[in-house]
C-alpha positions in Angstrom: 104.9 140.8 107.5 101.3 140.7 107.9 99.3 143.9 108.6 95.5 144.7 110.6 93.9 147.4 111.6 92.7 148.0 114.7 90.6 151.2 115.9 91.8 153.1 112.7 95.3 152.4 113.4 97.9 150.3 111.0 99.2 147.5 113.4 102.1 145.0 111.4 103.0 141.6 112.8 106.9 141.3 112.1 108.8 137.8 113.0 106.0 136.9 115.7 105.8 140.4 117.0 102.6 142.7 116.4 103.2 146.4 116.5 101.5 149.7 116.0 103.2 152.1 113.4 101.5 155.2 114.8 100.3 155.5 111.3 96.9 155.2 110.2 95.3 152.6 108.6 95.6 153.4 104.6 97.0 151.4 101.6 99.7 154.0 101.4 100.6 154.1 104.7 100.9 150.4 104.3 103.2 150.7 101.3 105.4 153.4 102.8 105.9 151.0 106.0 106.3 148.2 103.8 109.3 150.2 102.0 110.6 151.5 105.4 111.1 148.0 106.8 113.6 147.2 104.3 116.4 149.0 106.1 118.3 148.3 109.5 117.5 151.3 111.1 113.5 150.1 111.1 114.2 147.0 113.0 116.1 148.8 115.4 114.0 151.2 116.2 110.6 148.2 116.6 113.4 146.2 118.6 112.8 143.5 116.2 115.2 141.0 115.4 116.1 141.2 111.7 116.3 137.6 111.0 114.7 135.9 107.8 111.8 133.7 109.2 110.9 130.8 106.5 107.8 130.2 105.5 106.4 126.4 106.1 106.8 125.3 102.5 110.6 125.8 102.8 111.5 124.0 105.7 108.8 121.0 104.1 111.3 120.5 101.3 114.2 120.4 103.4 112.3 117.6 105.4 111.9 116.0 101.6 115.0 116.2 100.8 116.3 114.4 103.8 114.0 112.0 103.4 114.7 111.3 99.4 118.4 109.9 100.9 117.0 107.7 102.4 113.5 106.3 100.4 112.4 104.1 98.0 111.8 106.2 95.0 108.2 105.6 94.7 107.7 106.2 98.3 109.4 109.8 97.4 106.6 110.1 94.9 103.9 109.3 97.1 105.6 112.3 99.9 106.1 114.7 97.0 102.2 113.8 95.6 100.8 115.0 99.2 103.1 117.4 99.9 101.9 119.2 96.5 98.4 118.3 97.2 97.4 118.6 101.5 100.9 121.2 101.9 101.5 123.8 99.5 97.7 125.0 99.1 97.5 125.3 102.8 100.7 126.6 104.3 102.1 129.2 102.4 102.6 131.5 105.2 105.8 131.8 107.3 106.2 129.2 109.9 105.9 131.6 112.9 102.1 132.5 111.4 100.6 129.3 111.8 98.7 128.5 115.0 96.2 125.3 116.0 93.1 126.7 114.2 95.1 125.9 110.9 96.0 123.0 112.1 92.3 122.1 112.9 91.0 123.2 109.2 94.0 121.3 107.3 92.9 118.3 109.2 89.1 118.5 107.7 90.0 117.7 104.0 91.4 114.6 104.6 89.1 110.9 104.3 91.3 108.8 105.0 93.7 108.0 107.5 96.9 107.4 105.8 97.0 110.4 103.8 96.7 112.5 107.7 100.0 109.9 108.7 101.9 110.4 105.1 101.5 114.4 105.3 101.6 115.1 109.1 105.5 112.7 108.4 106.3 115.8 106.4 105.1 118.7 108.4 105.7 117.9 111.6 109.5 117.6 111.2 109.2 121.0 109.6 107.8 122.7 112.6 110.3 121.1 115.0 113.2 122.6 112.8 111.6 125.7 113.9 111.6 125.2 117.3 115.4 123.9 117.3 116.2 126.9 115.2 114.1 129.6 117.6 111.6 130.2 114.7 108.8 129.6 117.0 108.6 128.0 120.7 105.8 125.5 120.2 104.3 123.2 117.8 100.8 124.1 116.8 100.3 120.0 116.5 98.5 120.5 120.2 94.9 119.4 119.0 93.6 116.0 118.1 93.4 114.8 115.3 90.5 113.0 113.5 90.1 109.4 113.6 89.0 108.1 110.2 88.7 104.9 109.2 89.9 103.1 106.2 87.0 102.3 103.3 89.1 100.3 101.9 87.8 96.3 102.4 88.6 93.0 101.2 86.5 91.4 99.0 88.1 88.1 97.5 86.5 86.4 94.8 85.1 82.7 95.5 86.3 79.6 93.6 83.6 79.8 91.1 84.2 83.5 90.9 87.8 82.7 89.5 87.2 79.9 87.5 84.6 82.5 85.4 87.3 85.2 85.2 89.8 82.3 83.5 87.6 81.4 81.3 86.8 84.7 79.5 90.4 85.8 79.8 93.2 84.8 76.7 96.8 85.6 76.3 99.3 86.7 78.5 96.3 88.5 80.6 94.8 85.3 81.8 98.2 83.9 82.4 98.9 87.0 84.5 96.1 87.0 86.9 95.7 83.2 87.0 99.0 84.0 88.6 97.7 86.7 90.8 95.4 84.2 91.8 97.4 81.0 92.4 100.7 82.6 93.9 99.1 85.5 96.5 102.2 87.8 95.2 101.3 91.3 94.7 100.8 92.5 91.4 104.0 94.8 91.0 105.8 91.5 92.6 104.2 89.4 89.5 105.1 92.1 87.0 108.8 92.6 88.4 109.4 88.6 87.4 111.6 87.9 85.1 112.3 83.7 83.6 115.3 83.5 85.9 113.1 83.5 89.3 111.1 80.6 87.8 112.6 77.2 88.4 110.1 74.5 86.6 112.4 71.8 88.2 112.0 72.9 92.2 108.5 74.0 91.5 109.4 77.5 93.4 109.0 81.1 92.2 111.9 83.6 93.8 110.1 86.8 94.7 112.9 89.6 94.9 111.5 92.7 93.7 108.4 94.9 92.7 107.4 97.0 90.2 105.8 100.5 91.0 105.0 103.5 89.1 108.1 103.0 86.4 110.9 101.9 89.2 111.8 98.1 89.6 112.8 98.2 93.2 113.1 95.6 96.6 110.1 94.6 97.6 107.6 96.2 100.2 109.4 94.8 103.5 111.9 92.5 104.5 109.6 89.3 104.4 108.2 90.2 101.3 111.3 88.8 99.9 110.7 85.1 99.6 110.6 81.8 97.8 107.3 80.4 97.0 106.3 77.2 96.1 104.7 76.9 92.4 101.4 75.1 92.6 100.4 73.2 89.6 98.2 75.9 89.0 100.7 78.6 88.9 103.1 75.8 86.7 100.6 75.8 84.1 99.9 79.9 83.7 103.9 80.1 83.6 104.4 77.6 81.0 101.7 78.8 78.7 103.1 82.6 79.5 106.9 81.4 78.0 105.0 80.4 74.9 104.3 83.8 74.7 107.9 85.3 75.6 110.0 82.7 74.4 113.7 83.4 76.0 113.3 87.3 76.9 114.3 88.2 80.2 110.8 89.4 81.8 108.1 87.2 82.2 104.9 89.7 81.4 105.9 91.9 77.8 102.9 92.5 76.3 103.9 93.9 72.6 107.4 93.2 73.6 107.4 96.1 76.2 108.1 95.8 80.3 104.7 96.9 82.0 105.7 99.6 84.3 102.7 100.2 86.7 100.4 98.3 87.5 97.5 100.8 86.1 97.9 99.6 83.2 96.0 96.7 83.9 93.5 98.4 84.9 91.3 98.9 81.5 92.0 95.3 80.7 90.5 94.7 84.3 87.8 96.5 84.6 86.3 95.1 81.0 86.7 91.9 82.2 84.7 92.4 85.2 82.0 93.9 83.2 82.1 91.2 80.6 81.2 88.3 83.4 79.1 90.5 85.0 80.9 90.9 88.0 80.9 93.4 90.6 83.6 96.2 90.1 87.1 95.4 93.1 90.6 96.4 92.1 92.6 93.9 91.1 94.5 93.8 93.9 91.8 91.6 95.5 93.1 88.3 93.7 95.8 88.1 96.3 93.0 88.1 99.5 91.2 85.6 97.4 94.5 83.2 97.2 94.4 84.1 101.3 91.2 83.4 101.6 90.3 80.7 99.8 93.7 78.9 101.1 92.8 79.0 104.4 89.0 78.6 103.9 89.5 75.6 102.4 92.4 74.7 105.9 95.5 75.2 103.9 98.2 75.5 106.7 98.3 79.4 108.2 102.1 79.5 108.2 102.1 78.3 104.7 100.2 81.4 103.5 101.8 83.9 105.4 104.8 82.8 104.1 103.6 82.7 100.8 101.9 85.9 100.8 105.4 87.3 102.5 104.0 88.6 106.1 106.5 89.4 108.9 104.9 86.5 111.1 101.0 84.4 110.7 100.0 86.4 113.1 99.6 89.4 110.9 97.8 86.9 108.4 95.5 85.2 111.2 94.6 89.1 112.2 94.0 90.1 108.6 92.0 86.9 107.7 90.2 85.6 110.5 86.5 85.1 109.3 88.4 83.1 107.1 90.0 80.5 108.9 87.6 77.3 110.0 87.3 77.1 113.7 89.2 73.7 113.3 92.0 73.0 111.7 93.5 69.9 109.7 96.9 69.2 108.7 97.3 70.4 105.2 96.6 68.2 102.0 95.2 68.2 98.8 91.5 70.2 99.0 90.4 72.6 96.5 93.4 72.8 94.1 92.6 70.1 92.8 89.3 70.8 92.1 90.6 73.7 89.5 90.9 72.8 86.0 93.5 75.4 84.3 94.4 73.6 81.6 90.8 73.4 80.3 90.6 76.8 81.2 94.4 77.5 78.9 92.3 76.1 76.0 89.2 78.8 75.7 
């Protein structure tokens, strides 16, 4: 219940409805309405349904909750992160209050596009429970929304670019993104390995799972569960790495533990950078630079988008275009070779 005054006179908007009390407009009258709107006989007499109308935050974490039955558990984080953040600040009114000027003002604190599509995925649903249960009639999702582009680019590092990051790396840190750089697997794919999805004899690394934010789950998508060849690049990281974890089960334990998430990489990362004098890009860039420079340097395109696990090459041809040579040739031997890792082991 919401009240206003208008000309002197205490008006109240109950369940959608705005009335007058025939009172005037005074903080007591306000609080003897207030307490005479508790009983039956008041919404009789305003011919106001007496109905408990929920505010948007309520019917928001019945959305969540349907959706936690069927998510990933990090995904679930990621709703719950927003739904703290873009939701709960700006909708803690009853359902039936909220009209397209809100709707219009949420929109303007967002940047980015995905955080509009991850929140909107939460509160729309909520306002069409309010429809089907007679809350309101209509959706105040009638405006449009603003296009924003991602700032997000790729930014692969060059050949020589690489080869200066190996050689001021040591440890299981330079096995790990000479990995990264050599395999195109996602970091949480790389960190989710364990000795048993490495077979030195096939040359192949089985890519089955990820790791993100403390939960070892299936990977991203469908396709994103492959088998990839090893290159002798990738061979040589892996064998220096089991020197460093002997027979335990995961391939990356840094002081013995699991890395969780992959932010904590991120110090180790960002020194590096700084160390070689580098400009500052997440580490998630070394797998568009094993895209890149693959098919830069006319490595076949179905090849890397199977590698890199994409639903089809087109999705890798779309992502990587200025990439790709106007001609092609039939893949062979080309820039790998030129890579010397094993020097690289022994700085």
């Amino acid at each position: 219940m919401t009240f206003y005054n208008r000309e002197g006179m205490l008006y109240a908007r109950i369940n959608g409805k705005r009335i007058s009390t025939k009172l005037k407009y005074s903080k007591e009258n306000i609080k003897l309405f207030t307490s005479y709107s508790k009983n039956d006989e008041f919404f009789s007499k305003f011919n106001v349904d007496n109905i408990n109308i929920p505010t948007v935050i309520e019917l928001c974490e019945e959305v969540l909750e349907e959706k936690e039955a069927q998510l990933k558990p990090t995904s679930m984080c990621m709703y719950r992160s927003m739904f703290k953040t873009y939701i709960v600040p700006y909708f803690n009114k009853r359902i039936d209050e909220i009209e397209p000027l809100d709707i219009d003002k949420w929109y303007k604190n967002f940047t980015n596009k995905s955080g509009i599509i991850t929140s909107e995925s939460v509160l729309k649903p909520a306002f069409e429970k309010a429809i089907l249960r007679k809350y309101i009639t209509t959706s105040p999702f009638v405006i449009t929304k603003p296009r924003l582009k991602s700032t997000y680019k790729i930014n692969p590092f060059t050949l020589q670019e690489i080869e200066l990051l190996l050689h001021n790396s040591n440890g299981w840190f330079k096995n790990f993104i000479g990995l990264c750089f050599f395999t195109g697997a996602r970091t949480g794919e790389i960190l989710a390995l364990k000795w048993c999805d490495i077979n030195f004899n096939n040359y192949t690394i089985d890519i089955n799972k990820t790791q993100t934010n403390g939960f070892t789950q299936s990977p991203k998508t469908e396709s994103s569960i492959r088998i990839i060849d090893m290159l002798p690049q990738s061979e040589d990281f892996l064998k220096n790495q089991r020197k460093e974890t002997g027979l335990r089960e995961y391939v990356f334990l840094p002081k013995g533990k699991k890395i969780c998430t992959s932010s904590y990489l991120t110090p180790t990362w960002n020194n590096l950078l700084i160390q070689v004098g580098l400009e500052h890009r997440g580490i998630y860039q070394t797998r568009h630079s094993f895209a890149s420079n693959m098919l830069s340097n006319k490595e076949d395109l179905n090849w890397v988008s199977q590698t890199l696990g994409h639903k089809n090459p087109g999705i890798t041809q779309q992502k990587y275009f200025k990439y790709i040579p106007a001609k092609r040739n039939e893949r062979k031997n080309t820039f790998l070779d030129t890579i010397d890792t094993k020097s690289a082991q022994s700085i």
